[in-house]
N, C-alpha and C positions, 0 to 999 in steps of 0.2 A: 673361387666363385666371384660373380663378378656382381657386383652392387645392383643392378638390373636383374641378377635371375635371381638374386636375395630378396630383392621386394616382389618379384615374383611368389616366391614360399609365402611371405608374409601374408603376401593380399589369398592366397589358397589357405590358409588358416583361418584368417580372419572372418573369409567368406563364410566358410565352415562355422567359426563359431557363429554367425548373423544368423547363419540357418535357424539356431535355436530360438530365436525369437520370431521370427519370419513363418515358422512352419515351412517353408520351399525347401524343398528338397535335392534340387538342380545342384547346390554347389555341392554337398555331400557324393550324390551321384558322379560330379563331375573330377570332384579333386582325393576323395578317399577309394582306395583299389578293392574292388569289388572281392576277392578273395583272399587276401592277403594280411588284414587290417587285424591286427595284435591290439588289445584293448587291457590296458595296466590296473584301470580303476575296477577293484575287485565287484564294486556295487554293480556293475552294470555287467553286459553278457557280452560275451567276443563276435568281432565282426562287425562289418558294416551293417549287415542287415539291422541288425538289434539297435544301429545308430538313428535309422532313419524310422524308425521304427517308435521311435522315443516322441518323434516331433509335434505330432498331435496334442500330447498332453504337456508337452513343455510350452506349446503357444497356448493353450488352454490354461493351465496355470498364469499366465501372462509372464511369460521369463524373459528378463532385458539383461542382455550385456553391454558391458562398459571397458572395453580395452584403452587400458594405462601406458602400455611398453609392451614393446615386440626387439626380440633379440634373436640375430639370425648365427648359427655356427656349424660349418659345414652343412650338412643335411637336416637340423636342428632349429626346427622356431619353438621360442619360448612365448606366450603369451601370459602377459599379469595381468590380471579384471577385477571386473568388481561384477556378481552375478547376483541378479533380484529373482530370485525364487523362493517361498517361505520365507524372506528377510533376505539382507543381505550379507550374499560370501563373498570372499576373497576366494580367488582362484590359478591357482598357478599351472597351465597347461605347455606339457610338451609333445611337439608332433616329429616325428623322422619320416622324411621323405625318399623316396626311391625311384627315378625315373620320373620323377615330377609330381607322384601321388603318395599320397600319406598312408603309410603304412603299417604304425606304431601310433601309441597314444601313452602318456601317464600325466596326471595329475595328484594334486591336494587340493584340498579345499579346507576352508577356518570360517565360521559365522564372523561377520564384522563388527568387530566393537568400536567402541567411542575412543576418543581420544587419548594419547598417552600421558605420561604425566607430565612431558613437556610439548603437551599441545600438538603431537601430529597426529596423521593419521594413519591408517595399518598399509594406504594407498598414496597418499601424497610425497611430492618431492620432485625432481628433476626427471623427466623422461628422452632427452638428447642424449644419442650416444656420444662419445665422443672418443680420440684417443684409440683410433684403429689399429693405429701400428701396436701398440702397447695389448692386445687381445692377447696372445700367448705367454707375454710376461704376468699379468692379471692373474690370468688364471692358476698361470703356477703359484705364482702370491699369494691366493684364496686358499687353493687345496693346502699350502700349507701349513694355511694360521686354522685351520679346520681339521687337519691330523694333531699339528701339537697342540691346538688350544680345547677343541670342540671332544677329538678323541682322547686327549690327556696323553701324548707323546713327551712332550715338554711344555707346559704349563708354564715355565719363567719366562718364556717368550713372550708371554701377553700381549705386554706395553712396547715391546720391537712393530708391533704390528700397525698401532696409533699414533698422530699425531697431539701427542700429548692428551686431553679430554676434550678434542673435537671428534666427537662422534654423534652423528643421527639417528636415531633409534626408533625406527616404525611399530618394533614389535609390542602391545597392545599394553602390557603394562611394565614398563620397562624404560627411564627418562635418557635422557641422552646421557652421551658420556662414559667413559670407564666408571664414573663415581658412579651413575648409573646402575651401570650395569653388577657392581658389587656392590649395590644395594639390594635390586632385584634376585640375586645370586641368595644373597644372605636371608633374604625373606624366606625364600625355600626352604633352604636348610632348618627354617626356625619353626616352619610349619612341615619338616620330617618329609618335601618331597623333593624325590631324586628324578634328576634324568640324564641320559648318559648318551651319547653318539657313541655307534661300534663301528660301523663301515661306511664309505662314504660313496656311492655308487654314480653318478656322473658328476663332471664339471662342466656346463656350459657357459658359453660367456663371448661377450663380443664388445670392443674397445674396452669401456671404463668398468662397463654391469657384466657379474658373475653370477650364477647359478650355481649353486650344493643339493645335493640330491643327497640324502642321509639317512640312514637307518639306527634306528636306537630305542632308545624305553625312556618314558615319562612317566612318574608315579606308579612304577612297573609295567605300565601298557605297553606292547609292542606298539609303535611310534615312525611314521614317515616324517620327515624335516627337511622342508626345502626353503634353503637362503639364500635370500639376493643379496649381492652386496655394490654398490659403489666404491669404486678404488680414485683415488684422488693423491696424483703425488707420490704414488709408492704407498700409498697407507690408507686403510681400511679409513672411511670417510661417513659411509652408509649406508643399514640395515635393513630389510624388508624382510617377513618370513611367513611362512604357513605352516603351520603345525598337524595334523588330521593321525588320528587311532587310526591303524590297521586293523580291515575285519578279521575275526577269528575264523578258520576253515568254514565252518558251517554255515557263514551268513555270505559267504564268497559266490558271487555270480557267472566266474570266471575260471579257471584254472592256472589262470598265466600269474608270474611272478609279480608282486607290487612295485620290484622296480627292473 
Protein backbone atom coordinates (compact mmCIF):
# COMPACT_ATOMS: atom_id res chain seq x y z
CA UNK A 1 0.00 0.00 0.00
CA UNK A 2 1.27 2.97 -0.92
CA UNK A 3 1.91 6.04 1.67
CA UNK A 4 -0.89 8.10 -0.17
CA UNK A 5 -3.74 5.58 0.17
CA UNK A 6 -2.53 5.11 3.89
CA UNK A 7 -3.10 8.65 4.75
CA UNK A 8 -5.98 8.11 2.82
CA UNK A 9 -7.48 5.44 5.76
CA UNK A 10 -6.10 7.57 8.31
CA UNK A 11 -7.82 10.83 7.25
CA UNK A 12 -11.29 8.32 6.89
CA UNK A 13 -10.80 7.39 10.56
CA UNK A 14 -10.01 10.30 11.89
CA UNK A 15 -13.03 12.07 10.11
CA UNK A 16 -15.01 9.48 11.61
CA UNK A 17 -13.85 9.83 15.05
CA UNK A 18 -14.43 14.22 14.65
CA UNK A 19 -17.89 13.22 13.91
CA UNK A 20 -18.26 12.53 17.63
CA UNK A 21 -17.78 15.83 18.68
CA UNK A 22 -19.03 17.70 15.59
CA UNK A 23 -22.40 15.89 15.69
CA UNK A 24 -22.19 15.71 11.39
CA UNK A 25 -22.88 12.82 10.32
CA UNK A 26 -21.58 13.15 6.52
CA UNK A 27 -18.18 11.47 7.41
CA UNK A 28 -19.76 8.47 9.16
CA UNK A 29 -22.37 8.22 6.29
CA UNK A 30 -19.47 8.74 3.85
CA UNK A 31 -16.59 6.37 5.00
CA UNK A 32 -18.45 3.62 7.36
CA UNK A 33 -20.48 0.66 4.86
CA UNK A 34 -23.92 1.10 5.46
CA UNK A 35 -24.50 -2.78 5.91
CA UNK A 36 -21.62 -4.33 6.70
CA UNK A 37 -20.12 -2.41 9.75
CA UNK A 38 -19.18 -5.30 12.67
CA UNK A 39 -18.99 -3.30 15.98
CA UNK A 40 -16.38 -5.25 18.66
CA UNK A 41 -17.30 -2.81 21.58
CA UNK A 42 -19.90 -5.00 23.40
CA UNK A 43 -21.36 -1.52 25.08
CA UNK A 44 -22.83 -0.35 22.06
CA UNK A 45 -25.24 -2.17 19.36
CA UNK A 46 -24.01 -3.49 15.75
CA UNK A 47 -23.96 -1.40 12.65
CA UNK A 48 -23.69 1.73 11.42
CA UNK A 49 -27.01 2.79 12.10
CA UNK A 50 -26.64 2.56 15.92
CA UNK A 51 -23.36 4.69 15.20
CA UNK A 52 -24.95 7.57 13.79
CA UNK A 53 -27.43 7.20 15.97
CA UNK A 54 -25.30 7.97 19.01
CA UNK A 55 -24.18 11.56 17.70
CA UNK A 56 -26.70 13.73 19.15
CA UNK A 57 -25.98 12.96 22.61
CA UNK A 58 -22.34 12.48 22.26
CA UNK A 59 -22.28 16.45 21.01
CA UNK A 60 -24.65 17.07 23.81
CA UNK A 61 -22.66 15.66 26.34
CA UNK A 62 -19.77 17.95 24.82
CA UNK A 63 -17.44 14.91 23.84
CA UNK A 64 -13.84 16.19 22.45
CA UNK A 65 -11.28 14.03 20.86
CA UNK A 66 -7.69 14.33 20.92
CA UNK A 67 -5.71 12.03 18.53
CA UNK A 68 -2.18 11.21 19.60
CA UNK A 69 -0.88 8.62 16.89
CA UNK A 70 -2.30 7.01 13.98
CA UNK A 71 -0.60 3.65 12.77
CA UNK A 72 -1.58 2.27 9.42
CA UNK A 73 -1.21 -1.79 8.57
CA UNK A 74 -2.46 -3.25 5.67
CA UNK A 75 -6.27 -2.58 5.84
CA UNK A 76 -5.68 -1.59 9.62
CA UNK A 77 -5.69 2.05 11.31
CA UNK A 78 -5.06 2.29 14.78
CA UNK A 79 -5.96 5.42 16.56
CA UNK A 80 -4.64 6.37 20.35
CA UNK A 81 -6.62 9.54 21.96
CA UNK A 82 -7.43 10.88 24.58
CA UNK A 83 -11.63 11.26 24.86
CA UNK A 84 -13.43 13.91 27.10
CA UNK A 85 -16.65 12.52 27.92
CA UNK A 86 -17.60 12.06 31.91
CA UNK A 87 -13.67 12.84 32.43
CA UNK A 88 -11.10 11.84 30.62
CA UNK A 89 -10.26 8.31 28.69
CA UNK A 90 -7.79 6.89 26.85
CA UNK A 91 -8.81 5.18 23.91
CA UNK A 92 -7.31 2.87 21.69
CA UNK A 93 -9.54 2.31 18.45
CA UNK A 94 -9.14 -0.11 15.63
CA UNK A 95 -10.94 0.17 12.23
CA UNK A 96 -10.48 -2.51 9.03
CA UNK A 97 -11.28 -1.26 6.06
CA UNK A 98 -12.52 -2.88 2.88
CA UNK A 99 -12.84 -1.27 -0.48
CA UNK A 100 -12.07 2.01 1.19
CA UNK A 101 -14.93 1.87 3.81
CA UNK A 102 -14.64 0.73 7.38
CA UNK A 103 -16.15 -2.18 8.01
CA UNK A 104 -15.05 -3.49 11.49
CA UNK A 105 -14.38 -1.62 14.72
CA UNK A 106 -12.85 -2.78 18.18
CA UNK A 107 -11.74 -0.82 20.97
CA UNK A 108 -10.63 -0.25 24.82
CA UNK A 109 -10.90 2.37 26.68
CA UNK A 110 -9.16 3.33 30.56
CA UNK A 111 -10.34 6.54 32.61
CA UNK A 112 -7.09 8.67 32.64
CA UNK A 113 -5.07 8.99 35.31
CA UNK A 114 -2.25 11.25 36.65
CA UNK A 115 0.92 10.92 36.27
CA UNK A 116 3.27 7.89 36.74
CA UNK A 117 5.67 7.61 39.04
CA UNK A 118 8.32 8.76 36.80
CA UNK A 119 6.46 11.64 35.60
CA UNK A 120 4.77 10.61 32.41
CA UNK A 121 1.70 10.43 31.20
CA UNK A 122 -0.69 7.32 30.03
CA UNK A 123 -0.50 9.70 26.43
CA UNK A 124 2.75 11.41 26.15
CA UNK A 125 5.95 10.48 24.31
CA UNK A 126 6.98 10.36 20.75
CA UNK A 127 4.37 10.14 17.88
CA UNK A 128 6.80 10.02 14.58
CA UNK A 129 6.81 6.73 12.88
CA UNK A 130 9.83 5.85 11.90
CA UNK A 131 11.73 2.78 10.82
CA UNK A 132 9.48 1.52 7.95
CA UNK A 133 11.36 -1.02 6.54
CA UNK A 134 11.79 -2.57 10.06
CA UNK A 135 7.43 -3.07 10.50
CA UNK A 136 7.61 -6.83 10.03
CA UNK A 137 10.74 -7.54 12.02
CA UNK A 138 8.97 -5.32 15.04
CA UNK A 139 6.23 -7.08 15.07
CA UNK A 140 7.58 -10.33 15.06
CA UNK A 141 9.71 -8.87 17.99
CA UNK A 142 6.59 -7.75 19.92
CA UNK A 143 4.38 -10.95 19.54
CA UNK A 144 7.34 -12.58 20.79
CA UNK A 145 8.31 -10.91 24.01
CA UNK A 146 4.32 -11.10 24.64
CA UNK A 147 4.05 -14.99 24.12
CA UNK A 148 7.18 -15.78 26.44
CA UNK A 149 7.04 -12.90 28.59
CA UNK A 150 3.12 -11.56 28.95
CA UNK A 151 1.84 -15.43 28.37
CA UNK A 152 4.73 -17.11 30.49
CA UNK A 153 6.20 -19.28 27.40
CA UNK A 154 9.54 -18.51 28.70
CA UNK A 155 9.93 -15.97 31.27
CA UNK A 156 14.06 -15.98 31.30
CA UNK A 157 13.82 -14.17 28.23
CA UNK A 158 12.81 -10.96 30.08
CA UNK A 159 15.93 -8.90 29.97
CA UNK A 160 16.80 -10.45 26.07
CA UNK A 161 14.16 -8.13 25.20
CA UNK A 162 15.57 -4.53 26.92
CA UNK A 163 18.29 -2.45 26.75
CA UNK A 164 19.46 -2.87 29.88
CA UNK A 165 16.88 -0.40 32.33
CA UNK A 166 16.09 1.91 29.59
CA UNK A 167 12.58 1.60 29.38
CA UNK A 168 9.52 4.11 29.31
CA UNK A 169 6.75 3.26 31.01
CA UNK A 170 3.24 4.97 30.29
CA UNK A 171 1.35 2.59 32.13
CA UNK A 172 -0.45 4.71 35.03
CA UNK A 173 1.27 3.26 37.87
CA UNK A 174 4.10 1.66 37.00
CA UNK A 175 8.00 3.96 36.81
CA UNK A 176 10.22 3.24 34.06
CA UNK A 177 12.46 0.59 33.81
CA UNK A 178 12.84 -3.23 34.37
CA UNK A 179 13.41 -2.12 38.28
CA UNK A 180 10.11 -0.62 37.47
CA UNK A 181 8.52 -2.80 36.39
CA UNK A 182 9.44 -5.48 39.33
CA UNK A 183 8.52 -3.25 41.62
CA UNK A 184 5.15 -2.75 40.30
CA UNK A 185 4.96 -6.66 39.55
CA UNK A 186 5.78 -7.21 43.36
CA UNK A 187 3.14 -4.80 44.66
CA UNK A 188 0.58 -7.06 43.30
CA UNK A 189 1.56 -10.10 44.40
CA UNK A 190 1.73 -8.54 47.86
CA UNK A 191 -1.82 -7.16 47.56
CA UNK A 192 -2.93 -11.03 46.30
CA UNK A 193 -3.73 -9.57 42.72
CA UNK A 194 -3.28 -11.69 39.75
CA UNK A 195 -3.47 -11.14 36.16
CA UNK A 196 -2.51 -13.24 33.46
CA UNK A 197 -2.48 -12.86 29.34
CA UNK A 198 -3.94 -16.43 27.69
CA UNK A 199 -4.11 -15.50 23.97
CA UNK A 200 -3.08 -12.88 22.04
CA UNK A 201 -5.46 -11.91 19.16
CA UNK A 202 -3.94 -9.28 16.70
CA UNK A 203 -0.55 -7.76 16.17
CA UNK A 204 -0.62 -4.40 14.42
CA UNK A 205 2.09 -2.38 13.87
CA UNK A 206 3.81 0.02 11.40
CA UNK A 207 7.74 0.93 11.50
CA UNK A 208 8.83 1.50 15.15
CA UNK A 209 4.90 1.33 17.04
CA UNK A 210 3.34 -2.11 17.70
CA UNK A 211 -0.02 -2.97 18.84
CA UNK A 212 -1.18 -6.32 21.16
CA UNK A 213 -4.43 -7.17 21.24
CA UNK A 214 -4.85 -9.54 24.34
CA UNK A 215 -7.09 -11.52 26.18
CA UNK A 216 -6.79 -12.48 29.79
CA UNK A 217 -7.96 -11.92 33.52
CA UNK A 218 -7.05 -9.20 36.01
CA UNK A 219 -8.00 -9.85 39.75
CA UNK A 220 -9.95 -12.71 37.95
CA UNK A 221 -12.06 -10.25 35.63
CA UNK A 222 -12.19 -11.42 32.25
CA UNK A 223 -9.81 -8.75 30.86
CA UNK A 224 -9.18 -6.92 27.19
CA UNK A 225 -5.19 -5.58 27.06
CA UNK A 226 -4.10 -3.58 24.40
CA UNK A 227 -0.18 -2.71 24.16
CA UNK A 228 1.67 -0.21 22.39
CA UNK A 229 4.98 -0.65 22.25
CA UNK A 230 7.93 1.42 20.78
CA UNK A 231 10.81 -0.73 19.40
CA UNK A 232 14.14 1.21 19.31
CA UNK A 233 17.25 -0.70 18.16
CA UNK A 234 15.94 -4.09 18.37
CA UNK A 235 14.69 -3.65 21.96
CA UNK A 236 11.55 -2.83 23.68
CA UNK A 237 12.14 1.11 24.31
CA UNK A 238 8.39 2.08 25.10
CA UNK A 239 5.17 1.22 26.79
CA UNK A 240 1.59 2.51 26.25
CA UNK A 241 -1.48 0.33 27.40
CA UNK A 242 -5.30 0.33 28.05
CA UNK A 243 -6.59 -2.01 30.15
CA UNK A 244 -10.86 -2.25 30.14
CA UNK A 245 -13.14 -5.35 31.86
CA UNK A 246 -15.08 -7.27 29.37
CA UNK A 247 -18.95 -7.10 29.83
CA UNK A 248 -20.54 -10.16 31.23
CA UNK A 249 -23.20 -11.64 28.52
CA UNK A 250 -26.03 -9.83 29.99
CA UNK A 251 -24.85 -6.36 29.81
CA UNK A 252 -23.49 -7.04 26.00
CA UNK A 253 -25.21 -4.85 23.46
CA UNK A 254 -23.82 -6.71 20.82
CA UNK A 255 -23.40 -10.35 19.95
CA UNK A 256 -20.17 -10.00 18.01
CA UNK A 257 -16.95 -11.29 19.72
CA UNK A 258 -14.75 -8.74 21.93
CA UNK A 259 -12.01 -9.24 19.75
Amino acid sequence: MTSKNQNELVRKAVAVLDSFESGNPEAITAHVHPDQYIQHNQGLSDGRAAMLGALDHLKEIGTKVSIKRALVDGDYVVLHSVYEFFGPKIIIDIFRFKDGLIVEHWDNMQEMEGETPSNHTMIDGPVTIKDLDKTDANKEFVKSYVENILLGKNSGLLASYFDGDNYIQHSPHIADGLSGLHVALQALKEKNIKFEYTHVHQVIGQGDFVLTVSEGLLDGQPTAFYDLFRVEIGKIAEHWDVVEAILPPEKRKNSNSRF
